[in-house]
N, C-alpha and C positions, 0 to 999 in steps of 0.2 A: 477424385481430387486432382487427380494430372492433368485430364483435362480444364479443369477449372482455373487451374496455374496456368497450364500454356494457354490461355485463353487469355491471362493475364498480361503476361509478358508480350503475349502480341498487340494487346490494345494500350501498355504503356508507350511500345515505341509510335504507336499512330497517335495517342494522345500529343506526345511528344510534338508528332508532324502538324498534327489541327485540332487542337483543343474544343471538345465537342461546347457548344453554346446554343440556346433559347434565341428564336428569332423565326423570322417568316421564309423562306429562302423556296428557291427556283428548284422544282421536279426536272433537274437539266442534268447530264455526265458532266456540263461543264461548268455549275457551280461545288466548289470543293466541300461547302458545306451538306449538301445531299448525296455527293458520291461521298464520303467518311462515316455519315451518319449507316448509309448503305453497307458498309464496310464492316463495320462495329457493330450493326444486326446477325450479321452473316456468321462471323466468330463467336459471339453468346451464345447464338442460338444452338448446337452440338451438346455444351456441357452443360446449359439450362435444363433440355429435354434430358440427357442425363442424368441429369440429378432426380429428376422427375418423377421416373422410371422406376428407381429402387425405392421409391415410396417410405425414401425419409425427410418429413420435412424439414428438421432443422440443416440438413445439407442442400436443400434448395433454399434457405433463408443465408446461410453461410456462402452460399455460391450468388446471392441477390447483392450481398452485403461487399463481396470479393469487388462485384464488376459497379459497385458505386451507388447501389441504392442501400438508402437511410431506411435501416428495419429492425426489429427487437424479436429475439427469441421465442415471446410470447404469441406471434403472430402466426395465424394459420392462413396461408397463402397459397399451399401447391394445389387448391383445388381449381384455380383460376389461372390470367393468363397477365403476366407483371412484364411493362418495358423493363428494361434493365438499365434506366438513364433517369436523372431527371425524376426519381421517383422518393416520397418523404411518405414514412408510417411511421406512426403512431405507436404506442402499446395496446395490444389485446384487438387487433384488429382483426375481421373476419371475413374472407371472400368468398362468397357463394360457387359452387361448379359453375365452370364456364362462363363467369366474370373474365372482363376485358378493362385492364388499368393501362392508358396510355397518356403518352407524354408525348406521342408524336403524331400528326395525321395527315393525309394525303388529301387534297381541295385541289381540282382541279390540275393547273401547272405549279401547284405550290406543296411546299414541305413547311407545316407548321409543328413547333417542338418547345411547350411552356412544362413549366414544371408542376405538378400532382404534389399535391400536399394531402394524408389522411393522418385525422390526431387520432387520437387517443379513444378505446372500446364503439367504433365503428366496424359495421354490419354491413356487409353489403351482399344482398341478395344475386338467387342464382341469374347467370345470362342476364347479367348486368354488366354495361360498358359505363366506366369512366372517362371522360375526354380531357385532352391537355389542360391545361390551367385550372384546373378544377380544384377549390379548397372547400373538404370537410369538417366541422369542425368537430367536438368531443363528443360522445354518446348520441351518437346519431345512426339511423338505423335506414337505409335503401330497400324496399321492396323490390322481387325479383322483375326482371325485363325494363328493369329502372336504366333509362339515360339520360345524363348529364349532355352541357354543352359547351362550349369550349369560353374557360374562365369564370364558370360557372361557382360562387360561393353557396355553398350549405350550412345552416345557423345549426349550431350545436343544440343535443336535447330534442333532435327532433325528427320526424318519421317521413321521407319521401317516398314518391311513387311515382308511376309514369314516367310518359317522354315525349319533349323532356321533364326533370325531375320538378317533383311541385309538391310544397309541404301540405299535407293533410292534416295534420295533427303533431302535439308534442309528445313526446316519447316518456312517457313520466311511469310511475313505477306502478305494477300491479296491484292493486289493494284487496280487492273481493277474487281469489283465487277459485274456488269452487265455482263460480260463475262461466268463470272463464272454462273451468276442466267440465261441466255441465254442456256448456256452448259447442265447445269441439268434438265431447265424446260421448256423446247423448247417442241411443240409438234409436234407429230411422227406423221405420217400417221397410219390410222388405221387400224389393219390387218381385213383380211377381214374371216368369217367362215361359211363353210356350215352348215345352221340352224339342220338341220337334225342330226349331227354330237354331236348338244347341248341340243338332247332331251334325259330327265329323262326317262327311263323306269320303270311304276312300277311293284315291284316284292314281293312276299308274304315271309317275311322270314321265314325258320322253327324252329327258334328260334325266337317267338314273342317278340316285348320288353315289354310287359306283362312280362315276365320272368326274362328281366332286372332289373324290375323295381323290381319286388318281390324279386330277388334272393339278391340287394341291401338292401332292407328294411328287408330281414332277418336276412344278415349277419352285417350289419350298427345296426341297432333297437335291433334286439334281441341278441347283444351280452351284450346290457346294461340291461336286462332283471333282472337276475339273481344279476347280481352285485349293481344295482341300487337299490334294495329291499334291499340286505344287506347295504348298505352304507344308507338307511332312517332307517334301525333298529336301526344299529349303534347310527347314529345322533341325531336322535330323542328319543330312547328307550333307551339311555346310555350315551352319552356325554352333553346332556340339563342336565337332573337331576344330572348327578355325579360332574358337571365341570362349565358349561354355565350362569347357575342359582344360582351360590354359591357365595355369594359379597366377591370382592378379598380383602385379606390381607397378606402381606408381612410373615406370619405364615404359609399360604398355600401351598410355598415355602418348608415349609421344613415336610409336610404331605406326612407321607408315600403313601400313599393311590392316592395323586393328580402328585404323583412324577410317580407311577409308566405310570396313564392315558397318561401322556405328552407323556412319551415314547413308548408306545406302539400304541398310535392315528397316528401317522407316518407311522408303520409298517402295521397297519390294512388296513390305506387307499391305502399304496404301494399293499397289500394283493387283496384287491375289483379292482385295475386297472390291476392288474396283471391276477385276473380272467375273466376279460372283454376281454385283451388280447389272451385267452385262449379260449373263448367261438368265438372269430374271425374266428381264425384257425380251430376251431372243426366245425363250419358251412360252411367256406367256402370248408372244404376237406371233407365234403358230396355231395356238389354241385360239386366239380368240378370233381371227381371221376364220377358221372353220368353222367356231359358232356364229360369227358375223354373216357370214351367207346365211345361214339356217336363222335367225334371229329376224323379227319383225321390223320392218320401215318404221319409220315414223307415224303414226298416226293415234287413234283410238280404239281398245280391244275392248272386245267381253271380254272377262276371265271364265265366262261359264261355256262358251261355245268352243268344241273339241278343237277345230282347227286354231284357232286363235288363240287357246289355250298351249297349244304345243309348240307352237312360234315362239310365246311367252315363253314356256317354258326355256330356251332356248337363252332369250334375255335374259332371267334372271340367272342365267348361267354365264351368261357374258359378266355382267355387274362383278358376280362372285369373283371370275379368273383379276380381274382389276384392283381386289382388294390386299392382297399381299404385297404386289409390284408398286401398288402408290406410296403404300405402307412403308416398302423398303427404303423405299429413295426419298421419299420424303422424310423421312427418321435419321435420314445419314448423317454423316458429316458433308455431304453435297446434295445439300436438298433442292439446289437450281437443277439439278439433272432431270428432275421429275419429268421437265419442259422437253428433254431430249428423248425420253422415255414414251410420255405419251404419244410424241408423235411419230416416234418409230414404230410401236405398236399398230398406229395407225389410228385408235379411238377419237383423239383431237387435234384440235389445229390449233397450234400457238404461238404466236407472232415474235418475231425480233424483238429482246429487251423487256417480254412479258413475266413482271414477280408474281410468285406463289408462294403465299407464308401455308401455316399451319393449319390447312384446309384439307375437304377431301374433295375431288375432280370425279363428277360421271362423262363418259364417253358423250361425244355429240355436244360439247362444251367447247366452243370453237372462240379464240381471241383472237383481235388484230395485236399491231403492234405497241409495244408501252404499254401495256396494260398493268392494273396491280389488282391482286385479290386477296386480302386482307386476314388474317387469323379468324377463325370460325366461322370464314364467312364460308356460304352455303349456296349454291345454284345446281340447284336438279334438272334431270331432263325426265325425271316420272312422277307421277300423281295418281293414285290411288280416287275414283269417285265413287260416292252411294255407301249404301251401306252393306253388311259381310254377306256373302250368300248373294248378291245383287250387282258388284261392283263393274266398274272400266277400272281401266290403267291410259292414263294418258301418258302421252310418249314422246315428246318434244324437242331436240335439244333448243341451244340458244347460239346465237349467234352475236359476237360484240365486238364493235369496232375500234377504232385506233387510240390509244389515249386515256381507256377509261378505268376508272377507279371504283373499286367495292371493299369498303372500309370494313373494320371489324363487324362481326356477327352481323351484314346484311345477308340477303336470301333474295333467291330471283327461282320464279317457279318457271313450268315450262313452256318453251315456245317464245322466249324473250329473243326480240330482235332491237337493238340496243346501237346507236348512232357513235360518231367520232366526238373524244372528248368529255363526257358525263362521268360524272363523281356520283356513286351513292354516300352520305352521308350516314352517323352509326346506325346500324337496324335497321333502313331501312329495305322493304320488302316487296316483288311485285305482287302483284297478281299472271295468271295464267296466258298468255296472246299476248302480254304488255309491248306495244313499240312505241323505244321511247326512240327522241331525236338528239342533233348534234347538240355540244356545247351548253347541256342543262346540270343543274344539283337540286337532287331529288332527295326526300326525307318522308317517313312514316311510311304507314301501313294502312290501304293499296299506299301505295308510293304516290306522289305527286311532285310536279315539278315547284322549284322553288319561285318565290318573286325576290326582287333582287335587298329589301329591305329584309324579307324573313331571312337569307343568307347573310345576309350582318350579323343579326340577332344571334345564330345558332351556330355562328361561329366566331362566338363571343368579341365580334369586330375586328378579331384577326385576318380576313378575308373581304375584300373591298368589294368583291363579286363581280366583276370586270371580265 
């Protein structure tokens, strides 16, 4: 809850300075309405994921309801991912895992930010994005990988699907029950498999998980090492005796001496986690640089052939050192560090001014500069082909240029080589080799590029496609 407070207090006095408002506005530092709105992301977001964490919902609906979104007790929301602006529910509302409800979205050189209305006992299925302006109306129900499009109305009573979303049917009450429970839970014949085809082979890997385990407990354990030492000097050797131990009085208040402790006890401890932060990154970009020589190029493996098998091996050992350290700093309270992170490590390259929401980053994922990459969105630089016992690993990264935008839950597979300026619009997703070019907005699955009437359309005319 302190966080959630001081979260408060800091977006009343910026409310104060630029009262956040709905409008079409410039992806610039120099329009005030995108640097604020940038602002007021950056502050939620700590005591959002917060609240998140201890996996209670009502203190993430308490914590939605604190920062200005219209929400009721009855609503189950923390399995998705809710603006904290601009946002109206309903009662008995229900977000599927990995649902994306926004209010705000990134087109090209623009910042569009309408407001989300959901009434009343709507459903919305899993890895479903909602877009700005979008109005649901009562008992209506979204099938999963459902996207809307921007100002998009939904008729109550009624069952969508796709994307974007398209009524199939009305939502009307079950009548013949047994039907239904016959239909889903009838049993199938059982397919039948050659046993031989389900045997384990074992294989010695040349990356032991001795290694795993140690290279975890180095970069996890000893990065509290250091920091952990100064934070018991601190506490024990200076804030007991100056602060802890001195019986309060309302005088104490105005001691020079106890005035200055207050404010600098903040900065120190921010100081000790920032160094822990730091000692992450410095161990895990010793390990991974060793497994980075030993680790495979770019290209296509067998998994079945020995030599190419123990390169892999290698790789999957790199992937693993990367997932604590994005973890970390990605979950902080300074989640833009991730940017200085990865590229100290050395894994990628990422350009001046490039955002990174609530995502996860594989190595070989190279941005220019401005870039933005969107909450769940998703670009690999491996791929699994064929089937188990038969397979490759392809092995790609991507490469993307100055400008560009990857909206909620898009995905870009590998080998993407990707021009200055392009927007993916929600979901969408490439295919494998995809190069695309400058200055396009791209939509669906393969992706294609837009014509400039379907970007009207699908960005509910908020976007003149210019």
């Amino acid at each position: 809850m302190s966080s959630i407070i001081t979260a408060k207090i800091f977006l009343i006095f910026i409310n104060a300075i630029h009262k956040p408002r709905e409008g079409v506005f410039n992806r610039d530092k120099k329009d005030k309405d995108y640097c604020y709105w940038s602002l007021r992301a950056v502050i939620k977001k700590w005591p959002i994921w917060l609240a998140r964490q201890l996996n209670l919902p009502i203190l993430e609906n308490i914590a939605l309801k604190i920062f200005g979104v219209k929400t009721n007790r009855s609503n189950s929301l923390n399995e998705g991912w809710v603006d904290c602006e601009f946002i109206e529910f309903g009662k008995n509302v229900k977000i599927g895992q990995g649902s994306v409800i926004m209010s705000n979205i990134l087109i090209a050189d623009k910042l569009i930010i309408k407001k989300v209305v959901i009434k009343d006992n709507v459903i919305i299925g899993a890895h479903s994005c909602i877009a700005p302006g979008t109005i649901i109306e009562s008992n209506t129900i979204l099938g999963a990988l459902t996207t809307t499009i921007n100002n998009q109305h939904l008729e109550g009573n009624s069952i969508y699907n796709g994307s974007p979303a398209k009524k199939i049917m009305l939502n009307k009450p079950i009548e013949n029950k047994e039907l239904i429970e016959n239909q889903i839970f009838k049993k199938e014949s059982e397919e039948q498999f050659d046993m031989n085809d389900l045997k384990a082979v074992n294989k010695a890997l040349s990356v032991p998980y001795q290694a795993y385990i140690s290279a975890g407990w180095f970069i996890a354990g000893g990065s509290y090492l250091i920091p952990g030492f100064l934070f018991i000097f601190f506490f024990f050797g200076f804030l007991i005796p100056n602060l802890l131990t001195i019986p309060f009085s309302l005088k104490l208040l105005l001691d020079l001496k106890i005035i200055i402790i207050l404010l600098i006890t903040p900065l120190i401890f921010i100081g000790i986690y920032l160094l822990h932060l730091f000692f992450v990154a410095l161990f895990t970009r010793w390990i991974y640089r060793f497994a980075d020589k030993r680790g495979p190029a770019q290209g296509l493996f067998d998994r079945n052939l020995t030599e190419s098998s123990t390169m892999l091996d290698y790789y999957h050992f790199r992937s693993f050192l990367m997932k604590y350290p994005i973890f970390s700093f990605i979950r902080s309270p300074f989640p833009w560090l991730v940017k200085w992170e990865l590229r100290f490590i050395g894994s990628n390259k990422i350009g001046k001014g490039t955002v990174i929401e609530e995502s996860y980053i594989h190595s070989h994922i190279n941005f220019g500069k401005n870039c933005y990459l969107g909450t769940f969105a998703h670009i690999t630089n491996h791929l699994v082909d064929g089937v188990y016992g038969e397979e490759n690993l392809c092995f790609f990264g991507a490469e993307i240029g100055d400008n560009c935008v990857f909206n909620p839950l898009t995905g870009a597979l590998p080998g993407l080589e990707m021009g200055n300026c392009a927007t993916f619009l929600l979901t969408a997703t490439t295919i494998k080799y995809d190069k695309l070019g400058d200055n396009g907005i791209y939509s669906g699955f393969p992706i294609r590029r837009l014509k400039k009437e379907e970007i009207v359309k699908l960005t509910g005319e908020e976007y003149n496609a210019k």
